[in-house]
C-alpha positions in Angstrom: 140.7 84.3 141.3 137.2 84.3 143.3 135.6 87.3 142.0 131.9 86.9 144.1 130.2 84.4 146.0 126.5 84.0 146.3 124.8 82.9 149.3 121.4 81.9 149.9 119.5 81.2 153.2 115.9 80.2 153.1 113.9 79.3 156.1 110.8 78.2 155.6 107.7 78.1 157.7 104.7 76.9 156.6 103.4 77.1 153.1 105.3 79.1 151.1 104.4 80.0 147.0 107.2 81.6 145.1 107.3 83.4 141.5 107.9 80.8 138.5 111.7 82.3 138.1 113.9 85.3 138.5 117.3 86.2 138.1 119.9 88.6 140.1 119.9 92.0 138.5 123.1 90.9 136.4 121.1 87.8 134.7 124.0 85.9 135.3 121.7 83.6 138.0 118.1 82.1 137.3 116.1 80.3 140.1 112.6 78.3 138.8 110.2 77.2 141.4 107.6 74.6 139.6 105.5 74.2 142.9 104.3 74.7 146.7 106.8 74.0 149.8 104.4 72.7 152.4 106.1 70.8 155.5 108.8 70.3 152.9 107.7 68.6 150.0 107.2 70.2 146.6 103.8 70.1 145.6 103.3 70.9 141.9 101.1 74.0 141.4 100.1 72.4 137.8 98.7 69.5 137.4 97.1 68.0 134.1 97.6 65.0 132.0 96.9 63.4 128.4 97.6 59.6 127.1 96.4 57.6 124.4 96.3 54.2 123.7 98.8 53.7 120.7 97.2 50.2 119.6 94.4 47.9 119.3 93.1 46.3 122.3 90.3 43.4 123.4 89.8 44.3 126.5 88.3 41.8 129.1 85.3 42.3 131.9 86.7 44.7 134.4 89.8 45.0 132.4 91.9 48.4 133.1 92.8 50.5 129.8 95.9 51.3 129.6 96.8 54.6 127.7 100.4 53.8 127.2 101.6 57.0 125.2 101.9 59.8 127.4 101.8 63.5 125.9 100.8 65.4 129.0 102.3 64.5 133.0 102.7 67.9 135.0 102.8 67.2 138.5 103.8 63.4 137.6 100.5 61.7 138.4 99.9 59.5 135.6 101.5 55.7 135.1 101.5 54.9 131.6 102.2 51.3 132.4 99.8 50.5 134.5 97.0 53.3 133.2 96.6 54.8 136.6 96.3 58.8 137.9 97.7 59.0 141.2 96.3 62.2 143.0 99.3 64.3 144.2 97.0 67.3 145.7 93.7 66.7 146.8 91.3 69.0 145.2 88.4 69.3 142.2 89.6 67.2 139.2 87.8 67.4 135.6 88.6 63.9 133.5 87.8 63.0 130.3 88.0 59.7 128.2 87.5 58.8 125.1 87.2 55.4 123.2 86.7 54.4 119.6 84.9 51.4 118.6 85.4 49.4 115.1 82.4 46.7 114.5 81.8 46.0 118.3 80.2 47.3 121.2 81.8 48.5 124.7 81.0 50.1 127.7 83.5 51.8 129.7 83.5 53.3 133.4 85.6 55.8 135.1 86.8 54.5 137.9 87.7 57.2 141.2 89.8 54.4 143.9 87.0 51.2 143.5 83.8 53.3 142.5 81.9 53.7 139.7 81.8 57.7 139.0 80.8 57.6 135.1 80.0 55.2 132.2 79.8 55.4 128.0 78.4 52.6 126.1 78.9 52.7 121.9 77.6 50.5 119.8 79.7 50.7 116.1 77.7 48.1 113.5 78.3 47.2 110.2 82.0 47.6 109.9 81.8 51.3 111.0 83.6 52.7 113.6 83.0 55.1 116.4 83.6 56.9 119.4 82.2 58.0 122.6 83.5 60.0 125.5 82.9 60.4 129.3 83.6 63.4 131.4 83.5 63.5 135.1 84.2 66.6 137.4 85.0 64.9 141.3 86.7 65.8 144.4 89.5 63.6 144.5 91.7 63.6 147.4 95.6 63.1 147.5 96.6 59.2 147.0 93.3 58.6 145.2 93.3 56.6 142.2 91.6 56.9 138.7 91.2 55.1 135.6 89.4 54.0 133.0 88.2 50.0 132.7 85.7 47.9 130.4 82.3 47.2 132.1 82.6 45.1 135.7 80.8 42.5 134.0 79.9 43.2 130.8 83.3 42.2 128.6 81.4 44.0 125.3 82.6 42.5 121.7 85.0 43.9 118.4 88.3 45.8 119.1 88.9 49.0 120.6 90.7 50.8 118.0 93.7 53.0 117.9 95.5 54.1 114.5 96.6 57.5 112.9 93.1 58.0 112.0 91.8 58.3 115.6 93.1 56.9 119.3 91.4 56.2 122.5 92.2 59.4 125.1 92.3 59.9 129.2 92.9 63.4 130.2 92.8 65.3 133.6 93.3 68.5 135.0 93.3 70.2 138.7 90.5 72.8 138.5 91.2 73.6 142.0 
């Protein structure tokens, strides 16, 4: 036997916001909106991520790091294969990286589509190890790319290193 139906019309009309969730006044029904309806797509109203790179790595001149382990991707932006954040909402964007050096030097560059928007050198000698970080705070528009690479030219020497002691980080966020 049908004992209710529910039926729900939206029309939507420009930007619409909604409340995270709510339920009928029975509690029997829960909606959850995670974003912003504009021209319909869904743009997530959070958007922050955290990687790390899970093992040692020699990276090359103008090699791309790749921070395969993902802990943090709200709003789906970062590509742990490929070590890429793909900006899904234009708007002011605080990143931060940071590396850890054993018995080598590196230099390091945040990279915002093809420019140069920060840089760490670290210098780790006599079989100590280190670590630097970088923060940048840019505009970055939707589409944009960013990630973190070893110098243009400058390949640097020794391992970056990653183990339960210490791993390389990138980490973003959406300020606004």
């Amino acid at each position: 036997m049908l004992t209710s139906i529910i039926l729900v019309l939206v029309v939507i009309t420009g930007d619409v916001s909604a409340e995270t969730s709510c339920q009928t006044t029975d509690s029997r029904y829960e909606v959850s909106v995670t974003g912003r309806i504009i021209g319909g797509e869904t743009i997530p109203q959070v958007i922050a991520f955290h990687a790390y790179i899970s093992k040692h790595v020699f990276p090359g001149a103008g090699r791309r790091l790749v921070f395969d382990v993902t802990k943090t991707n709200e709003g789906k932006g970062y590509n742990s294969h490929t070590g890429v954040f793909t900006c899904p909402k234009s708007g002011m964007y605080v990143f931060i990286w940071a590396i850890r050096v054993w018995s080598g030097e590196h230099s390091t560059e945040l990279m915002i589509n093809d420019s140069v928007y920060g840089s760490t050198f670290l210098r780790a000698k006599n079989g100590d190890d280190e670590s630097v970080s970088g923060t940048v705070v840019a505009h970055v528009s939707k589409g944009d790319t960013v990630y973190v690479r070893n110098h243009s030219v400058y390949a640097g020497d020794g391992k970056i290193g990653s183990n339960l002691h210490g791993k390389p980080t990138f980490s973003g966020w959406l300020v606004q």
